[in-house]
C-alpha positions, 0 to 999 in steps of 0.5 A: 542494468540487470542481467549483467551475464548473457546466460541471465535472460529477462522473462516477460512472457513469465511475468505477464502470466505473473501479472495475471495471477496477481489481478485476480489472487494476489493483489486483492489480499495486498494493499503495499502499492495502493498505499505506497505508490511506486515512483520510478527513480534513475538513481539508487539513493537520493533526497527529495524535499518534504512539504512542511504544514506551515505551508498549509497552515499559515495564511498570508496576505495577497492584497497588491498595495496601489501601484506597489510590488506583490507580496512575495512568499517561499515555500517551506520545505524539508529533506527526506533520503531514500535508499533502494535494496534489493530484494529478491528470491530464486527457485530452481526448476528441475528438468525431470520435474519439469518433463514428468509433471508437464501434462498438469502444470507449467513448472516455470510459471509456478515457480514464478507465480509463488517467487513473486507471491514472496516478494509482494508479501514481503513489500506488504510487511516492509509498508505495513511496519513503515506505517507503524513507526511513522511516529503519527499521533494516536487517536482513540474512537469514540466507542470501541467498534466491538460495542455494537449499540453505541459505537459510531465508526462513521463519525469517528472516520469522519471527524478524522477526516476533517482535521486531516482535510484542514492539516493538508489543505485536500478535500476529503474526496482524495481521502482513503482509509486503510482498515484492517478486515477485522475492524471492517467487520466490527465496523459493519456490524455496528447499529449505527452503520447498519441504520444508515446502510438500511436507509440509504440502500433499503432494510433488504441490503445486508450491511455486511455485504455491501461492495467496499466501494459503496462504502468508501461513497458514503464516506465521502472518500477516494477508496477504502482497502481493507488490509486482509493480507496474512502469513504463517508466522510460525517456523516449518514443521510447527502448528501453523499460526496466522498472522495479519500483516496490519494490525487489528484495531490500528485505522489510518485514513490518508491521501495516496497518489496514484502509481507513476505520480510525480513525487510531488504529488501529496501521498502519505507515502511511495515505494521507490523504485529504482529502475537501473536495476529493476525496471519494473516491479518485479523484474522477472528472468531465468537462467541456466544452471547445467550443474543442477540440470535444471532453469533458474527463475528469478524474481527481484526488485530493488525498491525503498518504502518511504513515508512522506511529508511530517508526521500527521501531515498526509495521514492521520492513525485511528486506533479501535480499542 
C-alpha cells in the first residue's frame, strides 16, 4: 500500500476538507458513483460472475411430487473481468507562493480541491463513455421532447420502466433514471408534464421548479440524476467550447446498488476499487520536493469502470430524437 517511501505522508485533514467542497460544488455536477457504485476489492484484477436473464426469464416448477425429492435447479450465470489502473495527478505548492498569498487562501487545500475536481471529472467521462458502448438496445420516445404539445415523456419512462422491471425481475421503486439537463428541461416543459405537475401539485407550482426528487416520486422510482457535468473540450489558448460529459437526448433508466453493496447486489454497473493501492477514493497525500522548495500534493485512485450483468439486463437506453 502506498506511500512506499517515508518522505510520502497520507493527507486526511486535506481530504476531508476535499470532501467537503465535493458535498456542496462538485458532487452535484457528477453522478459517476451514483450510477457506478464503488465496490471495494483486495485485489487489483479479478473475475466476478455475471447473472444471465434466463435466470429471471424462465420459469420452472416448484410442486414437490408426494413424498418425492423437490425439483432442483442452478442458476446461470456468466464472467466478467476487471482491471484497476490508476489514475492520478500532482500539483506543486511552491513555498514563497504559499507565504505570500497565506493571509487569503490555503495553497495546500487549493491545490487539492482542483486535483481531486480532475480526477472525479475524469471518472465522470470514463463511466459516461462505459455506458455508451455497452452495446444496450436503443429505443426511440414516442414524440421528440422538444415537441411540447404532443410528446409524452412520462409514458415513454414508463413503459421502459416496465419492460425493465420484467427483464430483471425488481420493482419499479429501485428503479433510477439518468437524464441529461438538457433533456430534463425539454422533458419539464412539455404539456403533458406540465398538466400532470399542475393537478397534483396546484396551477401555482412551476413545473420547471419542481425539486428533482418530486420528480423521481411521480415516477414511481428510486432517484432521478441529471447529468449536468461538463468541461472545456477545447485546448488552452482557444476560445473556450463546453462540452456535456453525457450526451444529450441519449436517457437510460436503470437499477443501481448503493455504494459498499456486495457485487452481487443488481446494479447496471460499479467502479472497483481496489483498496491495496488506493484505500479510498481518492486517496490524498503530500510529499517534499526541496529541489523545487516547495510540497507535492497528490490525489490518486486505482479503480476499474465496470458495466454489469448482459446487455439490457439492469439498464434500458431511451434516446430523445
Amino acid at each position: 500500500m502506498r506511500p512506499e517511501s517515508t518522505s510520502v505522508t497520507f493527507r486526511p485533514d486535506l481530504a476531508a476538507e476535499v470532501r467537503e467542497y465535493d458535498s456542496a460544488k462538485a458532487a452535484k455536477r457528477f453522478i459517476a458513483r451514483k450510477v457506478a457504485p464503488i465496490f471495494e476489492s483486495a485485489t487489483c484484477e479479478g473475475g466476478y460472475p455475471i447473472i444471465n436473464r434466463e435466470n429471471f426469464k424462465k420459469p420452472v416448477s416448484t410442486k414437490r411430487t408426494n413424498r418425492g425429492k423437490y425439483n432442483r435447479i442452478t442458476g446461470q450465470f456468466g464472467k466478467g473481468t476487471y482491471d484497476c489502473e490508476e489514475n492520478g495527478l500532482e500539483y506543486p505548492v511552491d513555498d514563497r507562493m504559499r507565504r505570500k498569498y497565506s493571509h487569503i487562501l490555503d495553497a495546500e487545500a487549493a491545490a487539492a480541491k482542483i486535483a481531486r475536481y480532475q480526477i472525479l471529472l475524469n471518472q465522470e467521462i470514463r463511466v459516461a463513455a462505459a455506458f455508451a458502448a455497452a452495446g444496450l438496445t436503443n429505443t426511440n420516445v414516442a414524440t421528440a421532447w422538444s415537441t411540447t404539445a404532443s410528446a409524452v415523456p412520462l409514458d415513454d419512462i414508463m413503459t421502459q420502466a416496465e419492460n425493465l422491471e420484467d427483464a430483471c425481475g425488481i420493482g419499479r421503486e429501485w428503479l433510477s433514471l439518468i437524464i441529461p439537463r438538457a433533456d430534463y428541461r425539454e422533458m419539464m416543459k412539455t404539456d403533458s408534464v406540465v398538466d400532470r405537475v399542475k393537478y397534483v401539485y396546484g396551477k401555482s407550482v412551476i413545473p420547471a421548479l419542481l425539486p428533482v426528487a418530486e420528480v423521481a416520486s411521480c415516477l414511481g422510482i428510486k432517484e432521478v440524476l441529471i447529468a449536468a457535468g461538463g468541461y472545456d473540450s477545447k485546448e488552452e489558448g482557444v476560445a473556450e467550447s463546453n462540452t456535456q460529459i453525457w450526451t444529450a437526448g441519449v436517457i437510460y433508466l436503470g437499477v443501481f446498488c448503493d455504494e459498499g453493496d456486495p457485487l452481487e447486489e443488481p446494479s447496471a454497473a460499479r467502479t472497483i476499487l481496489w483498496t491495496g493501492d488506493s484505500p479510498e477514493s481518492p486517496v490524498v497525500e503530500s510529499y517534499r520536493e526541496e529541489d523545487s522548495r516547495g510540497d507535492i500534493i497528490r490525489v490518486r485512485h486505482d479503480t476499474d469502470e465496470v458495466m454489469i450483468g448482459e446487455a439490457d439486463l439492469f439498464v434500458r437506453k431511451l434516446t430523445n430524437t
